[in-house]
N, C-alpha and C positions, 0 to 999 in steps of 0.2 A: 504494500500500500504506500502509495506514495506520500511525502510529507504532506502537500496542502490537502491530503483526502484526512489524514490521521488528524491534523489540526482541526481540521472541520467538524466531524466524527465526535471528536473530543471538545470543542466549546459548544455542539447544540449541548452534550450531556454535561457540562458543565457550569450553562446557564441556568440562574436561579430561577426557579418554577418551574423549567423543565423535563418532565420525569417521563418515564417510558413510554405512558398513554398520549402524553404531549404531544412525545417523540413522534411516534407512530403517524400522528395527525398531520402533523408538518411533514411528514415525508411522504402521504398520500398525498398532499395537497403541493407542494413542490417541486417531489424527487428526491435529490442526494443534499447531504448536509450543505456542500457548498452552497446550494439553487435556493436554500433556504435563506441563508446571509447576503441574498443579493435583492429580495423584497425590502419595499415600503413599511414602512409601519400600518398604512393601511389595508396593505395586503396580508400582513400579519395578521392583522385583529380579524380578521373575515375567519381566521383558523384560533386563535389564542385570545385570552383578554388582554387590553391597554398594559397594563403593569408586565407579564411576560413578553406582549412584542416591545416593547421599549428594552426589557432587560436584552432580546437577542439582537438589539446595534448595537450593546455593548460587549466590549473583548474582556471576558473574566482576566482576572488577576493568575490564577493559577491557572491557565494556560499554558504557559510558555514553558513552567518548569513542567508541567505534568507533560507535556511534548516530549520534552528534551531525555525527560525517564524511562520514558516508552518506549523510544526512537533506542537509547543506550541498550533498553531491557531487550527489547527485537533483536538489536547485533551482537548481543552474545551468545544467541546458540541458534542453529538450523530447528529447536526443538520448540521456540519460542514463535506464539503464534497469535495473530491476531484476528480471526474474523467478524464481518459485519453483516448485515440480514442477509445483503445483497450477492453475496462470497457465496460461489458454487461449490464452496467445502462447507458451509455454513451447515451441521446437521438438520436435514428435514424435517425427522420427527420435533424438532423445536417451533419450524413453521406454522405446523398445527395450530400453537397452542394460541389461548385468547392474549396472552401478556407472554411472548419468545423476549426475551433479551436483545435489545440492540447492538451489542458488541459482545464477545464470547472470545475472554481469555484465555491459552491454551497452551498447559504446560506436559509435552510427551509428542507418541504418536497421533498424526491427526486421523487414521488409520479407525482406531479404536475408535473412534465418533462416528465412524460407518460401516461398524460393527453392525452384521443385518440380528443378531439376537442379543439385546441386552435387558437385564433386569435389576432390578433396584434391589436389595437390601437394606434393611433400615428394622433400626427399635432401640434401645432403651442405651442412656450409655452408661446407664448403672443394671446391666443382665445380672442374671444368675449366672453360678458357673454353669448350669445346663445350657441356659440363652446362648452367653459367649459358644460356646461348642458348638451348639446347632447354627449359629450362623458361620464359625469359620465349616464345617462340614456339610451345610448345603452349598455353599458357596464353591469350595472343594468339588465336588460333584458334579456341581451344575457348569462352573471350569472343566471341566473333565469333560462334559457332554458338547461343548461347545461356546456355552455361551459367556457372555462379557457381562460383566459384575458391575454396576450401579452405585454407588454407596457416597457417603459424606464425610471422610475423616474425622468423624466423632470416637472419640470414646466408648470404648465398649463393641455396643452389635457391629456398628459400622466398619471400626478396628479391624474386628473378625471378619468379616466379609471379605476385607479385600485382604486379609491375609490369607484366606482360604483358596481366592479366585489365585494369588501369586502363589501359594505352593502348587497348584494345580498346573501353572503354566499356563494358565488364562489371563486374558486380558480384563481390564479393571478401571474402571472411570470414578476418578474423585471430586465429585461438586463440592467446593466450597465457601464460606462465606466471607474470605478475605482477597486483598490481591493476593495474585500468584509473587509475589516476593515473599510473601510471611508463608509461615505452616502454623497454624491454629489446630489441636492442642500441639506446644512443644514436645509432646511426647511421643506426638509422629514424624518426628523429622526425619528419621529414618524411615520410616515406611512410604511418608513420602516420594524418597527420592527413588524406594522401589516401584511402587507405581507409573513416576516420572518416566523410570524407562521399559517400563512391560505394559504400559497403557498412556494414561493422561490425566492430568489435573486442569479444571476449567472453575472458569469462577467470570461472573459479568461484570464485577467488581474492580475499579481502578486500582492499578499497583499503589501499595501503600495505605490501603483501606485496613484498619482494625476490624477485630474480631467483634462488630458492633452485634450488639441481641436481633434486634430486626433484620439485619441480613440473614439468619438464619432460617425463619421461616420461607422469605423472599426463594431462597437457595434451593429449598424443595420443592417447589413450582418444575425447577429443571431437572432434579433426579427423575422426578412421575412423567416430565416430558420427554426425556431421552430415551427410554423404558419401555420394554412392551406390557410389563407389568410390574409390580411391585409387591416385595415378598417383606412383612409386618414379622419380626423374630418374637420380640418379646415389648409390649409397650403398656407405660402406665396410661388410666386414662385420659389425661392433659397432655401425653409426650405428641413430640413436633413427628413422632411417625405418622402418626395419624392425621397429622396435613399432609404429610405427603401422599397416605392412603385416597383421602379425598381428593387430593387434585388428580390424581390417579385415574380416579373412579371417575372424575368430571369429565375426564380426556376419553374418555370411553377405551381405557388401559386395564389389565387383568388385575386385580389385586388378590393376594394370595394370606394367611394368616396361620400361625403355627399355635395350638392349645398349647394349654398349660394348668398348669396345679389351681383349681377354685380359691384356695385361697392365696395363693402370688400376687400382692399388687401390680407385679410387671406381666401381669398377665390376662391383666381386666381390658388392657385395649383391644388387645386379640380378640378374646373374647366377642367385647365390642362390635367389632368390624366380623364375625363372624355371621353374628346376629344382624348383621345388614347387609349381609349376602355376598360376603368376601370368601373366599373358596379353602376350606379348612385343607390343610395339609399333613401329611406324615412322612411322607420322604421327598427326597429329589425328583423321582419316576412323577409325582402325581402334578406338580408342575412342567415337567418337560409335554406330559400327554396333552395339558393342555393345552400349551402353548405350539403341538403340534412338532414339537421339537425331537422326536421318534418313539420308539416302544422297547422292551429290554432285548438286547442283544441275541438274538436266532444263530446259532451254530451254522457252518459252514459246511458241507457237503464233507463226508468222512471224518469230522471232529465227532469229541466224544461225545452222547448224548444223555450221561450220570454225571451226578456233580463230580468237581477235582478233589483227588485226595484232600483233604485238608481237616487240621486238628479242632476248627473252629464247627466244623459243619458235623465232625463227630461229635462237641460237648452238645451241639443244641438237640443231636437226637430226631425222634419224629415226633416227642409229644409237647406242648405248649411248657416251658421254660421260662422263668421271670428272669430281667437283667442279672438282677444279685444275684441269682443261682447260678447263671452264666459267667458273671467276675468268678464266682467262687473254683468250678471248674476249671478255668482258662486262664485265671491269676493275670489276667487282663487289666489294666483300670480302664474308668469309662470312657472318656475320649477314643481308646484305641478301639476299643473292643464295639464302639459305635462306628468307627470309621471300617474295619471289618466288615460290618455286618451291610454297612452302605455301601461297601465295594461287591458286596456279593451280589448285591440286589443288581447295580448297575451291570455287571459283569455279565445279566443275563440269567441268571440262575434260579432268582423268584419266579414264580407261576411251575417250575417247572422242578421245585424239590419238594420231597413228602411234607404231609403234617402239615398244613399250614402256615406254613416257613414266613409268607407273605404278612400275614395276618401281625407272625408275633415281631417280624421286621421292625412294623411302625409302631408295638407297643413300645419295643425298647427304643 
């Protein structure tokens, strides 16, 4: 992008009163930001009131350095990216939506942004340790299967998600609600930087923006729009998952919800959204089906057609087995003895081992 389009770009969103819906207005009514700074005042106000078109014949003050930092941030890495509605890399599914962001920060591959299956994770950033686990291990799985991971570098569920989608080998998109020079929490700045190069970090948010509260919710608007659907781990009732579920749900996107214990406060939003017709879940399988994303793996012509040896498939037996009986057996702990039992399922093997294998899958 060249300078006078970045400068332009950057004082319509830097002029006071004008905010995204503004935006929008003004560039139905004009075109490109330049086309906007070359009207009247009168031609202004036919689209904005008196006090905004007067503010836009004026040149804000923080222009010239917020240029200058852009311009610097741009030329330090081929990875550093900026686009605008109008950018044929601009992600589509953002188009859709009622309120897309007019500029979209973008820190990695721009690749990942036209990833054809991605899903959101999102819930609580104070989980259980069960919470924490099931999002890094759907997330795992659902990497595995294909698809590209959603998430907010929050604390907690979100953590999990995309550490799940990077052991996986999958790609992994991180909305977040600062510029792309800060990492909000500091405690991802390492994970950050793995994301940074096995996916992408985006944020609509000018470099330099704090971790303000309101940007937060703002910011799930684009996980639910980037999204074919969005998968709710564990959420209290007031948690910002749940905005995200709804815009979700408003974009006519799948929204997905994992139970949990009656009485888990991090589990009343689930809940929640279950009872309003969000798609209860138990494993990875039962969101890929839906989302059309395949069916469990069919042997190949002269492969075996009995389950593989394995010490895991002989503790479970043929007859119904609770978790804890199974730690007890297999001297597993939970995390592993969960990621086993989801690798079996994907691997093809549910529907097609004794007992009800499928059933007690999603109890454990």
């Amino acid at each position: 992008m060249a300078r006078d389009e970045l400068a332009a770009w950057l004082r319509l969103l830097l002029t006071p009163g004008v905010g995204n819906e503004t935006a929008r207005k003004l560039l139905a009514a004009f075109g490109l930001p330049e086309a906007v700074f070359t009207q009247s005042p009168a031609a202004l106000q036919t689209v904005v009131g008196a006090r905004t078109a007067q503010a836009l014949q004026q040149i804000p003050d923080k222009l010239e350095p917020a240029l200058e930092r852009l311009q610097s941030w741009l030329a330090e890495s081929d990875r550093h990216h900026l686009l605008n509605l109008g950018d044929a890399r601009f992600p589509p599914e953002l188009l859709q939506m009622a309120d897309p962001p007019l500029l979209l920060y973008v820190l990695g591959d721009l690749q990942a942004l036209r990833h054809p299956h991605k899903l959101a994770i999102v819930g609580s950033r104070n989980p259980t340790h069960q919470g924490a686990a099931n999002a890094h291990q759907f997330a795992q799985a659902l990497g595995q299967a294909g698809l590209c991971v959603v998430s907010g570098l929050a604390l907690g569920v979100d953590g999990a998600a995309h550490e799940g989608a990077l052991a996986a080998g999958a790609s992994t998109i991180a909305v977040v609600g600062t510029g792309l020079d800060r990492v909000y929490p500091r405690q991802h700045l390492h994970l950050a930087h793995r994301i940074a190069e096995h996916g992408a970090i985006v944020s609509e948010y000018p470099l330099g923006t704090s971790p303000l509260p309101a940007n937060f919710p703002q910011r799930n608007r684009i996980i639910a729009g980037l999204s074919q659907g969005t998968l709710v781990v564990e959420a209290a009732l007031q948690s910002g998952s749940l905005i995200t579920a709804r815009l979700a749900a408003e974009q006519g996107r799948e929204v997905f919800a994992i139970p949990g214990s009656i009485h888990a406060p991090q589990s009343r939003g689930c809940h929640a959204l279950i009872r309003q017709g969000a798609k209860l879940v138990e494993s990875a399988q039962d969101i890929l089906e839906d989302l059309r994303m395949g069916t469990p793996a069919v042997p190949e012509e002269g492969s075996p057609t009995e389950p593989p040896a394995d010490d895991l498939l002989d503790a479970l037996g043929h007859d119904p087995v609770s978790l804890d009986a199974l730690q007890a057996r297999t001297g597993l702990d939970t995390a592993t003895l969960q990621a086993r039992l989801l690798e079996l399922e994907l691997d093809g093997w549910v529907g097609r081992l004794p007992g009800g294998l499928l059933q007690r899958l999603g109890q454990g």
